[in-house]
C-alpha positions as CSV (number, residue, x, y, z in Angstrom):
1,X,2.6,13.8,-20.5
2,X,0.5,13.6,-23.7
3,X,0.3,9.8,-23.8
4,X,0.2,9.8,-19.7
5,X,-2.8,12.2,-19.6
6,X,-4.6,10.2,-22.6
7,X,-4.2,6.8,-20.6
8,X,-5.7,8.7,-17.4
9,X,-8.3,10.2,-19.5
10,X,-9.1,6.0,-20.2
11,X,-8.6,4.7,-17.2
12,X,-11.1,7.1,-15.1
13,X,-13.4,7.0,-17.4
14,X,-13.8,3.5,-16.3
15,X,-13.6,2.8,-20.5
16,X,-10.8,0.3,-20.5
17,X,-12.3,-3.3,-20.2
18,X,-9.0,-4.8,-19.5
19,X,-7.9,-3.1,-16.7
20,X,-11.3,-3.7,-15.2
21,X,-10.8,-7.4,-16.0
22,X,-7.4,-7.1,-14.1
23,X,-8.7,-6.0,-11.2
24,X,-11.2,-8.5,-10.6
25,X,-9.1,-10.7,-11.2
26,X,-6.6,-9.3,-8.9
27,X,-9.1,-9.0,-6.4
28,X,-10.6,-12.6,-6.4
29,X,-6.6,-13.7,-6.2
30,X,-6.2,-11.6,-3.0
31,X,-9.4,-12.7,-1.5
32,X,-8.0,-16.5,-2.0
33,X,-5.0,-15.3,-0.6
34,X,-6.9,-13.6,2.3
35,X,-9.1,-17.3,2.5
36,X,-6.0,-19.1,2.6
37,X,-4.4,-16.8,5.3
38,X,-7.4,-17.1,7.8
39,X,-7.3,-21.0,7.5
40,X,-3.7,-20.9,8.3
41,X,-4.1,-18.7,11.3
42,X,-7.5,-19.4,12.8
43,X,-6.8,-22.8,13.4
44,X,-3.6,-22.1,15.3
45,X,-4.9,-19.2,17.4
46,X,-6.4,-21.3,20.2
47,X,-3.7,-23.7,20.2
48,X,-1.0,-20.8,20.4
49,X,-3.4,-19.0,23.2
50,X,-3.7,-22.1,25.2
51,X,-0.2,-23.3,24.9
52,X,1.7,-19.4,25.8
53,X,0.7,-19.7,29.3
54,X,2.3,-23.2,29.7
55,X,5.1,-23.9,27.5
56,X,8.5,-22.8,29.0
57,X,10.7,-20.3,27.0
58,X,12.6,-23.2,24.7
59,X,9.2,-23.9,23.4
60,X,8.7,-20.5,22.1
61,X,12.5,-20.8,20.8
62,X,11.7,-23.9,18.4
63,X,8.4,-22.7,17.3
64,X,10.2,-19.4,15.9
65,X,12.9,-21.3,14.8
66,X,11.0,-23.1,12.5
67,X,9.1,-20.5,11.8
68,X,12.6,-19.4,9.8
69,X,13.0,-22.7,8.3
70,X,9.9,-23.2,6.7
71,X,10.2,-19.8,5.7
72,X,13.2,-21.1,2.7
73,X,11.4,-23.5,1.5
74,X,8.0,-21.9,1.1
75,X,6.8,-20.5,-2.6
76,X,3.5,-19.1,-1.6
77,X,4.1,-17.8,1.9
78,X,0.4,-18.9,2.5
79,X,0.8,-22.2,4.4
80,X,3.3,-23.7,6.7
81,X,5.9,-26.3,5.2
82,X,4.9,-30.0,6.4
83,X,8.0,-31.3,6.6
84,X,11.3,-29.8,7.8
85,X,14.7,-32.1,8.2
86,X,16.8,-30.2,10.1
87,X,19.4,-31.9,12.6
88,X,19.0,-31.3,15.9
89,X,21.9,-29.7,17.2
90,X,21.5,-27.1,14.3
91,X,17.9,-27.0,15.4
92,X,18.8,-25.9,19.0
93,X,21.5,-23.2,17.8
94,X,18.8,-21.7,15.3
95,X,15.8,-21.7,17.9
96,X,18.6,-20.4,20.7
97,X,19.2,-17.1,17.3
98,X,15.7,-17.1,16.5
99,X,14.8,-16.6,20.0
100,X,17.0,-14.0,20.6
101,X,16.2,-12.2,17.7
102,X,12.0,-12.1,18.8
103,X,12.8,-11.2,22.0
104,X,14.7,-7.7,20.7
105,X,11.9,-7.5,18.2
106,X,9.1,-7.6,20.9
107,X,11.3,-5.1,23.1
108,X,11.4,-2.5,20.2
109,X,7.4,-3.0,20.4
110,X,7.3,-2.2,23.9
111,X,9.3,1.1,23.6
112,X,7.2,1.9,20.0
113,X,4.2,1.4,22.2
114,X,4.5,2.8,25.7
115,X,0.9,3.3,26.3
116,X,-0.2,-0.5,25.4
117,X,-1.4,-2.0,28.6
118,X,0.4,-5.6,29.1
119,X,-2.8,-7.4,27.7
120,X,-2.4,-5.8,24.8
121,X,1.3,-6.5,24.7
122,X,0.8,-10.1,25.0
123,X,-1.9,-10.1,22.6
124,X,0.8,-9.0,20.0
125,X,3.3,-11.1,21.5
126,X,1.1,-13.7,20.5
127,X,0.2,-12.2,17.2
128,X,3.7,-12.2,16.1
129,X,4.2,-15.8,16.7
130,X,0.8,-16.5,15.4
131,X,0.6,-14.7,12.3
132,X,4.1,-14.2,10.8
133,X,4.3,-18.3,10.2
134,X,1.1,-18.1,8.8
135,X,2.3,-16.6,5.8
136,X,5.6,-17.8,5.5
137,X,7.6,-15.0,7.3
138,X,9.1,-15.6,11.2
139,X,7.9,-14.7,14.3
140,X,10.7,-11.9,14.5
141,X,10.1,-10.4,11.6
142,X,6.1,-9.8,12.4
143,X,6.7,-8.4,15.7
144,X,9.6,-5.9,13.7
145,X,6.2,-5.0,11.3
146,X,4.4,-4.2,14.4
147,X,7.2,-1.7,15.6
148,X,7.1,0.0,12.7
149,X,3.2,-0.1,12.7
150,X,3.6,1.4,15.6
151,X,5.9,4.3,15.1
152,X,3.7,5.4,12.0
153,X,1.1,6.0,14.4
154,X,-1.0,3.2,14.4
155,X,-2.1,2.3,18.3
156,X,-1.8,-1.2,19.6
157,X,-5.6,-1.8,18.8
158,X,-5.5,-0.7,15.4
159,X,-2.6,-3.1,14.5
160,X,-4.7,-6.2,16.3
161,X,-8.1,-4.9,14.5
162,X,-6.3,-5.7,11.1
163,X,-3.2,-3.5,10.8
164,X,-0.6,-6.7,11.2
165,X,-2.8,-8.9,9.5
166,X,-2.9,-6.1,6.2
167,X,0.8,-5.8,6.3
168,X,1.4,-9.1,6.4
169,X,-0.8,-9.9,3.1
170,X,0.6,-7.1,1.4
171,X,3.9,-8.1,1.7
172,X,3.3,-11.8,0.4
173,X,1.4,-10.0,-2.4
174,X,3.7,-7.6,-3.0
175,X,7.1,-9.9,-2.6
176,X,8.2,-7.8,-0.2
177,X,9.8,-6.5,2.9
178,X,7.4,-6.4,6.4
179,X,8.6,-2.5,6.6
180,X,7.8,-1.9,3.4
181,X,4.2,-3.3,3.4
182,X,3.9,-1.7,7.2
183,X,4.6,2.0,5.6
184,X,2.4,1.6,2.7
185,X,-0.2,0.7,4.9
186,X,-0.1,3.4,7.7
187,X,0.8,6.4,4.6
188,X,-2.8,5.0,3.1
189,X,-4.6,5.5,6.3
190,X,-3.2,8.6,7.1
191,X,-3.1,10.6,3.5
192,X,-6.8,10.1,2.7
193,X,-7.9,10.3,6.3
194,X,-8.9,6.5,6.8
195,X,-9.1,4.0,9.6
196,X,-8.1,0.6,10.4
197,X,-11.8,-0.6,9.1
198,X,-10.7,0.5,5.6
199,X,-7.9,-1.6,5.9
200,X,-9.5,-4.8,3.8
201,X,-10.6,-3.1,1.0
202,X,-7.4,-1.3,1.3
203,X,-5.6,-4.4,0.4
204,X,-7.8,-5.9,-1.9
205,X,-7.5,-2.8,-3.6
206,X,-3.6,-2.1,-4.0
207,X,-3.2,-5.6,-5.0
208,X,-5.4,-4.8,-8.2
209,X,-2.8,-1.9,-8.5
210,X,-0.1,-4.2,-8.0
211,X,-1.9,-6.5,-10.6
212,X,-2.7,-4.5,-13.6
213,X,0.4,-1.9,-13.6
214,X,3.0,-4.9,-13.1
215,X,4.7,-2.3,-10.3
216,X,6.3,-3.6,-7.2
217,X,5.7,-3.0,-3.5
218,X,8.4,-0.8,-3.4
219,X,7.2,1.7,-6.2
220,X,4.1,1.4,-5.2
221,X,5.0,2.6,-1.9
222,X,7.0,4.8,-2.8
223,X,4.2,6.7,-5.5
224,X,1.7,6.8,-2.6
225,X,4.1,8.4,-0.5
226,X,4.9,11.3,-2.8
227,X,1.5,12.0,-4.0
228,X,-1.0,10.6,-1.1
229,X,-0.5,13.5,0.9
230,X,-1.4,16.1,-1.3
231,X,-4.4,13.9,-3.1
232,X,-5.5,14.0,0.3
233,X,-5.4,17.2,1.3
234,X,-7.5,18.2,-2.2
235,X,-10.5,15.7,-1.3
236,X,-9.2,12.8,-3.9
237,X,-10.1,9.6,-2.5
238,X,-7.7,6.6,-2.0
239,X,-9.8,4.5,-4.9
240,X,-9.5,7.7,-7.4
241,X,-5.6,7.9,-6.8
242,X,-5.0,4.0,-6.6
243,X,-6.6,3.5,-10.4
244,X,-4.6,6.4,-11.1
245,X,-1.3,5.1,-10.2
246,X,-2.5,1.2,-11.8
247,X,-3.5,3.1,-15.6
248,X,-0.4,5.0,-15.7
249,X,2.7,3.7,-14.0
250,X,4.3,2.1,-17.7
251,X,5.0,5.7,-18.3
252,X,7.7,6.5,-15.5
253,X,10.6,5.1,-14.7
254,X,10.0,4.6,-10.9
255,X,7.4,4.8,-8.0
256,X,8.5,7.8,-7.1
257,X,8.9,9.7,-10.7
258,X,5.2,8.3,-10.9
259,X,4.0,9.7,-7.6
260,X,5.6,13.4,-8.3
261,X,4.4,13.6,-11.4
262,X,1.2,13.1,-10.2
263,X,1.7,15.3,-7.3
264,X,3.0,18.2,-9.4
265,X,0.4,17.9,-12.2
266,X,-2.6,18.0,-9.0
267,X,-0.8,21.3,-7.5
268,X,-0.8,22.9,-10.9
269,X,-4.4,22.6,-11.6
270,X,-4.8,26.0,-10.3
271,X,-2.0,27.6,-12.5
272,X,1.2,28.5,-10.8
273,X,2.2,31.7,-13.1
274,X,1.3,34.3,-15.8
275,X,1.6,31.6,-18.2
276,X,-0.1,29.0,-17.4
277,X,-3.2,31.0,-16.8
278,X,-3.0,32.3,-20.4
279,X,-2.6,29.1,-21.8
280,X,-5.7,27.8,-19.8
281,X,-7.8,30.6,-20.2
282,X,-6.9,30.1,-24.2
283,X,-7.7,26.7,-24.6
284,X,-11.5,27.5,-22.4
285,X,-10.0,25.6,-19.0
286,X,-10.6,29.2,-17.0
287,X,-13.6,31.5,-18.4
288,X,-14.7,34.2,-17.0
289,X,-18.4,32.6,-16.6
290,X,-17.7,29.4,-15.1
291,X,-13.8,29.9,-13.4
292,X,-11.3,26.6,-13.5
293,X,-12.8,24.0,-15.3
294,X,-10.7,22.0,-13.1
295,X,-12.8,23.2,-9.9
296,X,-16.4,23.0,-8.5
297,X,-18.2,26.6,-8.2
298,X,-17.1,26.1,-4.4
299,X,-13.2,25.3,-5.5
300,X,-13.4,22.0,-4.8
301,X,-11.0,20.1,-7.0
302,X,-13.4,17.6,-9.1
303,X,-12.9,14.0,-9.2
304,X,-10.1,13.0,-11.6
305,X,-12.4,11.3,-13.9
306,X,-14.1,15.2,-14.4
307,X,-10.5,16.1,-14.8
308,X,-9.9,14.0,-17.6
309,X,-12.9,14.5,-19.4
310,X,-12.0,18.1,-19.2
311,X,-8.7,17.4,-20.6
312,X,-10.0,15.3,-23.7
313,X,-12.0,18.3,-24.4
314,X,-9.9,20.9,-24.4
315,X,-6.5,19.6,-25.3
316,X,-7.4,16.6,-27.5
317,X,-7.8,18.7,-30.7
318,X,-3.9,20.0,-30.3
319,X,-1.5,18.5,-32.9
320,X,1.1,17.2,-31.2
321,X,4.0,20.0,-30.7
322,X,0.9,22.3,-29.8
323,X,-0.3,19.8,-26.9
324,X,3.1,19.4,-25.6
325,X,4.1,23.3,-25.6
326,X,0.4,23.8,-23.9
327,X,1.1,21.2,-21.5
328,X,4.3,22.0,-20.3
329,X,3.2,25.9,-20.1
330,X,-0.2,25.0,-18.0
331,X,1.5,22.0,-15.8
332,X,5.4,22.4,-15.8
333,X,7.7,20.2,-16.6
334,X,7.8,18.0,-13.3
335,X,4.6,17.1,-14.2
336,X,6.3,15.7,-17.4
């Protein structure tokens, strides 16, 4: 806790060069991935639009299957593969598969999204086919990111306004599964009370996460789970919670040890027991003047930047067994 709260105490005071340097960085890299992603798809999408009214069903079949061919020999995932050799009685088999397998994906869509009017539907249909390729993932596997879009909440308008296209990046950012990136994305949006709009920054910003804390999708999903919800519900903003995360993942073993840490140390600001109140009220975190240090006069929690600062003050000065029996008294041990 003592090293974790010092490096929070850094981080959010925006004092720490290099992980400002990381995050441009990281951010320049995902806007050249976002570049790169919009020159692969916007020069397919009238030719897919055009060509979906006219092409019979085997057409779709080959263009998904080698959608999954290109997708083995791709090391980017930002632009199609130029040259495939596959025979072409394995071709037909695979495309006969592939087809299959979009067709069941596109049928979970409809069921996920039972009020999507058939525009809509073949909008996404087309999406799938569209978009997945794009970045180096098949047809079947975008319209299974959809479905689960969709069964997170996100309406069939929301996931063409950017929800499949954020997804999608994030999971070639993050090396990832479609599911993964898809849960992230809709538990973002709906623990800090934002909309589809947000969604670009969104990315931009959990690949600087992604960046500067060396974590995976998976953690990162998987911290933002456990703590998103109740970072939300105490006014924290995504951005506050997302540098958060980035300064002090090195210290836990996992996504999820980091994201209840950090939701246990954010419920215990207002002290749980006897205890804890004495030891804040010692160290000058409660008076009777000014209440929790921790709070605005209208019991707000402060930003977590105010937090820290508060923290440097009052428990810097501690040798070291003093600052770890004050900390786990005042913030438990789960927020260890």
């Amino acid at each position: 806790m003592q090293a974790l709260l010092a490096s929070l105490v850094f981080s959010m005071g925006v004092k720490d060069e290099a992980y400002k340097a990381g995050m441009a960085a990281a951010r320049a890299e995902a806007k050249k991935t976002q570049q790169d992603f919009d020159k692969s798809t916007d020069g397919m999408a009238n030719a897919v639009e055009r060509t979906a009214k006219r092409v019979n069903e085997a057409a779709v079949r080959i263009a998904d299957a080698v959608a999954q061919a290109g997708q083995k020999v791709r090391t980017t995932g930002l632009a199609l593969t130029a040259g495939l050799t596959v025979g072409l009685g394995g071709m037909a088999k695979v495309s006969k598969d592939a087809a299959s397998d979009f067709q069941a994906a596109m049928n979970g869509v409809h069921a996920a999204l039972l009020n999507a009017s058939p525009e809509q539907l073949e909008k996404l249909r087309a999406a799938a086919l569209q978009m997945g390729p794009a970045v180096g993932r098949s047809a079947s596997e975008a319209a299974g990111a959809i479905e689960a879009l969709a069964k997170n909440g996100m309406s069939a308008a929301e996931i063409l306004a950017g929800g499949l296209r954020s997804a999608l990046t994030l999971a070639v950012v993050g090396q990832t599964d479609l599911n993964v990136a898809a849960d992230a994305t809709t538990d973002i949006l709906q623990q800090f009370g934002m909309s589809a709009g947000d969604l670009p920054e969104i990315v931009n910003k959990v690949t600087g996460a992604l960046d500067v804390s060396k974590m995976g999708m998976d953690d990162y999903r998987l911290a933002i789970g456990q703590v998103g919800g109740v970072a939300g519900g105490l006014g924290y903003s995504f951005d506050d919670m997302n540098t958060a995360l980035a300064a002090t993942a090195s210290y836990f073993q996992s996504g999820s040890d980091a994201g209840t840490s950090f939701k246990t140390f954010l419920t215990t600001l207002n002290p749980q027991s006897k205890e804890a109140e004495r030891v804040l009220t010692k160290l000058g975190v409660i008076t009777k003047e000014n209440g929790n240090a921790f709070f605005t006069a209208a019991g707000q929690a402060k930003p977590l930047a105010e937090i820290a600062e508060v923290l440097r003050q009052k428990f810097g000065k501690l040798s070291d067994r003093s600052l770890q029996e004050a900390m786990t008294a005042a913030f438990g041990t789960d927020a260890m």
